[in-house]
C-alpha positions as a LaTeX table, in Angstrom:
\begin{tabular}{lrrr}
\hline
Residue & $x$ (\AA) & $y$ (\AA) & $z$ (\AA) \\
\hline
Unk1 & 0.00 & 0.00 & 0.00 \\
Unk2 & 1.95 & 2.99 & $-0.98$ \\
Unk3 & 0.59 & 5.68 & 1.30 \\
Unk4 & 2.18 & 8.46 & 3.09 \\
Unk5 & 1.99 & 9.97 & 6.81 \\
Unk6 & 2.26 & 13.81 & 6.40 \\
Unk7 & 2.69 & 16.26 & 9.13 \\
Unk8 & $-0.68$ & 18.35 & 9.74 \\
Unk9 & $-0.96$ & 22.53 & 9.97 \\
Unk10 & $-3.67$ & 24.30 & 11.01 \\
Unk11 & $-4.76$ & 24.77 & 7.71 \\
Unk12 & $-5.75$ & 21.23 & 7.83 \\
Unk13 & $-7.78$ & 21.71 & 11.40 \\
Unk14 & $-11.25$ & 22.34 & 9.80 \\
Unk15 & $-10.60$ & 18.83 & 6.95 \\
Unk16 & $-10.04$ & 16.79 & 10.12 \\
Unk17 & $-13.17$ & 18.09 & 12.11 \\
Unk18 & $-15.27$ & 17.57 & 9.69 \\
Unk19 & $-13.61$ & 13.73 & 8.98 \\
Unk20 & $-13.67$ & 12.96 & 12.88 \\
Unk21 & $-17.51$ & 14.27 & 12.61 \\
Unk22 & $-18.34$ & 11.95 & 9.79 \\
Unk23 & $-16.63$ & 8.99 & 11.32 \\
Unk24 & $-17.76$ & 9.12 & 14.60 \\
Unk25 & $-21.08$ & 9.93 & 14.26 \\
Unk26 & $-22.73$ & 6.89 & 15.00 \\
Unk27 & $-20.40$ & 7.35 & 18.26 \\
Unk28 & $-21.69$ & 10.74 & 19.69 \\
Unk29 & $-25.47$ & 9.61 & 18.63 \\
Unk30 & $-25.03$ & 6.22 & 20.44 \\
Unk31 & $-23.24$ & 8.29 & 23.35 \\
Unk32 & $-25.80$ & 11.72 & 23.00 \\
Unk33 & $-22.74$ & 13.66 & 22.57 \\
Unk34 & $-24.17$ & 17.01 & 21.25 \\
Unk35 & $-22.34$ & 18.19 & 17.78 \\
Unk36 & $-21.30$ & 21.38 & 19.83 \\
Unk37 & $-19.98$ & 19.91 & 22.49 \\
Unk38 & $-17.60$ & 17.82 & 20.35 \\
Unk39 & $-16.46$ & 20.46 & 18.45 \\
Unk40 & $-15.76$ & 22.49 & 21.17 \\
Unk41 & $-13.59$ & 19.84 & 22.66 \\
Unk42 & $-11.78$ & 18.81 & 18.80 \\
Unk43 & $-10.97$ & 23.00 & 18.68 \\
Unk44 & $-9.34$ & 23.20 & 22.22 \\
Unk45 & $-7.86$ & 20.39 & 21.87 \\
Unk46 & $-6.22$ & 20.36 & 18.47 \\
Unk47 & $-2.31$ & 20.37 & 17.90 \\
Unk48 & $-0.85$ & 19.55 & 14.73 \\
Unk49 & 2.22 & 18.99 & 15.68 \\
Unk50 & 0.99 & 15.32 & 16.47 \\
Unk51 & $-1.53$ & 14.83 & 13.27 \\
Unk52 & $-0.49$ & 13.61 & 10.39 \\
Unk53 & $-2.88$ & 13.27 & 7.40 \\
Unk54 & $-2.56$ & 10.36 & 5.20 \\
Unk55 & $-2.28$ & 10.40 & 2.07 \\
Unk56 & $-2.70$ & 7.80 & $-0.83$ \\
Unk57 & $-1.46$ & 8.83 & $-4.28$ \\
Unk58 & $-1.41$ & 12.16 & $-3.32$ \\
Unk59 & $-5.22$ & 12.40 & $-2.24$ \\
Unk60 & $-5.63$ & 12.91 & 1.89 \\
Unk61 & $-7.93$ & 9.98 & 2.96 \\
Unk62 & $-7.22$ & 10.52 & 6.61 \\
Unk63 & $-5.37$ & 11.08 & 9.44 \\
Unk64 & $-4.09$ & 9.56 & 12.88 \\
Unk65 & $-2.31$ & 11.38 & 15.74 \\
Unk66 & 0.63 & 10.05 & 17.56 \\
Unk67 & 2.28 & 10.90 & 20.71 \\
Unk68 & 5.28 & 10.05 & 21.62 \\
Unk69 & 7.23 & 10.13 & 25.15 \\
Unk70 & 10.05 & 7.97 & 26.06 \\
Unk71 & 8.67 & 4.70 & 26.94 \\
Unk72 & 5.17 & 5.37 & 25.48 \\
Unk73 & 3.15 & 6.19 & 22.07 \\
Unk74 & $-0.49$ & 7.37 & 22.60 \\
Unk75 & $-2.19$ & 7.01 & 19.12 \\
Unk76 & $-5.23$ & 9.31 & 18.47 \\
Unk77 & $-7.66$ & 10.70 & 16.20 \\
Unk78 & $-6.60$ & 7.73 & 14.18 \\
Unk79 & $-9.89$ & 8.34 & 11.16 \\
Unk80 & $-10.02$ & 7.04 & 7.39 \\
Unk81 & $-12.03$ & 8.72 & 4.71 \\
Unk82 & $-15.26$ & 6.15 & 4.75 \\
Unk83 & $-15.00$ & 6.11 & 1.25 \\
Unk84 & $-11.45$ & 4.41 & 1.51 \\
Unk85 & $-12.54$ & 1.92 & 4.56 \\
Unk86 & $-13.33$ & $-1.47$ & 4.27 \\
Unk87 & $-10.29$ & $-1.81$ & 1.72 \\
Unk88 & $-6.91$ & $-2.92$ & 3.76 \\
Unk89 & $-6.08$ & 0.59 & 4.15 \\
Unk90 & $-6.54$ & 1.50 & 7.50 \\
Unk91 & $-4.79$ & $-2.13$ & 8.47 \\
Unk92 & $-1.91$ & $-1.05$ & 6.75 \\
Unk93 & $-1.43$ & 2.75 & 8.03 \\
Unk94 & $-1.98$ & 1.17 & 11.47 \\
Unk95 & 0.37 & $-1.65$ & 11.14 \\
Unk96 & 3.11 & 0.61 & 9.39 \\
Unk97 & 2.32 & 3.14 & 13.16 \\
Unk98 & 2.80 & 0.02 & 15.33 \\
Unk99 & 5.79 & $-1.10$ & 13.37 \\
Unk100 & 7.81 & 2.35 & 13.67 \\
Unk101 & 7.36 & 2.60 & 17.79 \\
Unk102 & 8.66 & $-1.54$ & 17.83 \\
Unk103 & 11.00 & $-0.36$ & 19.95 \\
Unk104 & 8.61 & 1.69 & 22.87 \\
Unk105 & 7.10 & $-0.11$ & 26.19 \\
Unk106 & 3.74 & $-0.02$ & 25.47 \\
Unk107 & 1.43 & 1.73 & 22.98 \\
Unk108 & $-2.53$ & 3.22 & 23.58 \\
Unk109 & $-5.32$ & 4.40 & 22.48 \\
Unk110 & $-8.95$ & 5.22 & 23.28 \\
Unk111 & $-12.50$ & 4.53 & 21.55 \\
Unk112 & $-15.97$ & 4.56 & 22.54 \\
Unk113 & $-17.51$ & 2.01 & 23.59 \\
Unk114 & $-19.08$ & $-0.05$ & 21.17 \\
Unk115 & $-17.03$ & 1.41 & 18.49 \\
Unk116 & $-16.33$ & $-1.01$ & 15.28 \\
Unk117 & $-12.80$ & $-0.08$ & 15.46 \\
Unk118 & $-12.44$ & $-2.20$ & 18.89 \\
Unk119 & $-12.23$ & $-5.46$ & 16.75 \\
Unk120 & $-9.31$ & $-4.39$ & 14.76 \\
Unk121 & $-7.09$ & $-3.08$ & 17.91 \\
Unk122 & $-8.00$ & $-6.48$ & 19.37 \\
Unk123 & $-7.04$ & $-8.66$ & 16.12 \\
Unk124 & $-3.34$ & $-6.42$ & 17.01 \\
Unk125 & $-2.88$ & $-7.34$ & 20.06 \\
Unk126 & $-4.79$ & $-4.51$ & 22.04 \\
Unk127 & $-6.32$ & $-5.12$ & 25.39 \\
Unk128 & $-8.81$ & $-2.74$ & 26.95 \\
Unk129 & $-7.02$ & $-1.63$ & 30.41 \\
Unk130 & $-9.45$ & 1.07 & 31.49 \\
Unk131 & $-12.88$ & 2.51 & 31.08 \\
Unk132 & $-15.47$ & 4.56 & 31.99 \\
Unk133 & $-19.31$ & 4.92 & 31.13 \\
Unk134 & $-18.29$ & 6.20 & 27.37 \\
Unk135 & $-14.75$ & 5.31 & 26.53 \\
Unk136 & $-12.26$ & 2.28 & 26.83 \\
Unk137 & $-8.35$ & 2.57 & 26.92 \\
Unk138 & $-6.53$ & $-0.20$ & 25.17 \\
Unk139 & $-2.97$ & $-0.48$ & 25.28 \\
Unk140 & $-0.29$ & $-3.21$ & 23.32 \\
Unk141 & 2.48 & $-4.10$ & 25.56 \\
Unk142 & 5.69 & $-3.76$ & 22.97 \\
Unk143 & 8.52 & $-4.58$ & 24.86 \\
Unk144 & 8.45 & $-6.60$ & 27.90 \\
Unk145 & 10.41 & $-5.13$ & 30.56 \\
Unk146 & 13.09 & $-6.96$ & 31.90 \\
Unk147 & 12.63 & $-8.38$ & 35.42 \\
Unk148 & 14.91 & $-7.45$ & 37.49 \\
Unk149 & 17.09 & $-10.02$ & 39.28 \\
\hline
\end{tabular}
C-alpha cells in the first residue's frame, strides 16, 4: 500500500473536524454527545504537531495522531475517509504506526464504547485496560520489561 503519513498545519484543522464528525457519528449519537460539544472539545484540543494526514497517491484519505514520550506512544484521532474503509487501508497505516514505535514499552489508544474499530485493535494485540461509562483505553504491551534479578 503505498501511502504516506504527512505532518498536519492548522490549515488542515477544519478537513479533520469535519472527517472525525463523519466517522464518529454513529459514536456521539449512540453516546448523546451534542455536535457542539464535540467540536468544542476537537478545537481546544487540536495540535498539529501530532496529526499527520494520510495520504494515498497524493489524495488525503485521513489522518491519525501520535504521541510520543520515552517509553510510550499514545495514538489518536486515528480516522479514514469512509469512502477508503473497508479496503486494507486503514490495516496497513496502522500496522506501518505500530511497526515504527517496535521499539517503545507499550502503545494506547482510546475509543468509545461499542465502536467497530475495537475489533481491529484487538485482532493487534490490544487489550482494553481502562474505562469509563463512554470510553475504553486499550494499550499493546511492545517490549516486555526486563525483570529485574
Amino acid at each position: 500500500m503505498d501511502f504516506q503519513l504527512i505532518q498536519s498545519t492548522y490549515e488542515d484543522k477544519p478537513y479533520i473536524s469535519a472527517l472525525r464528525m463523519n466517522v464518529l457519528a454513529a459514536d456521539f449519537k449512540r453516546h448523546q454527545l451534542p455536535d457542539e460539544r464535540v467540536l468544542a472539545r476537537f478545537n481546544e484540543n487540536f495540535n498539529p504537531d501530532h496529526v499527520y494526514l494520510i495520504q494515498l497517491r497524493n489524495k488525503t484519505i485521513g489522518c491519525i495522531g501520535i504521541i510520543v514520550s520515552e517509553e510510550e506512544v499514545e495514538l489518536k484521532n486515528f480516522y479514514l475517509d469512509p469512502t477508503y474503509q473497508g479496503q486494507g487501508i486503514g490495516r496497513a497505516v496502522f500496522q506501518s504506526v505500530l511497526d515504527s514505535y517496535s521499539d517503545r514499552k507499550s502503545i494506547t489508544l482510546k475509543i468509545f464504547k461499542g465502536s467497530r474499530a475495537k475489533k481491529l485493535y484487538e485482532q493487534f494485540g490490544f487489550t482494553v485496560i481502562d474505562e469509563n461509562e463512554r470510553v475504553e483505553t486499550m494499550r499493546l504491551l511492545v517490549k516486555q520489561p526486563v525483570s529485574q534479578l
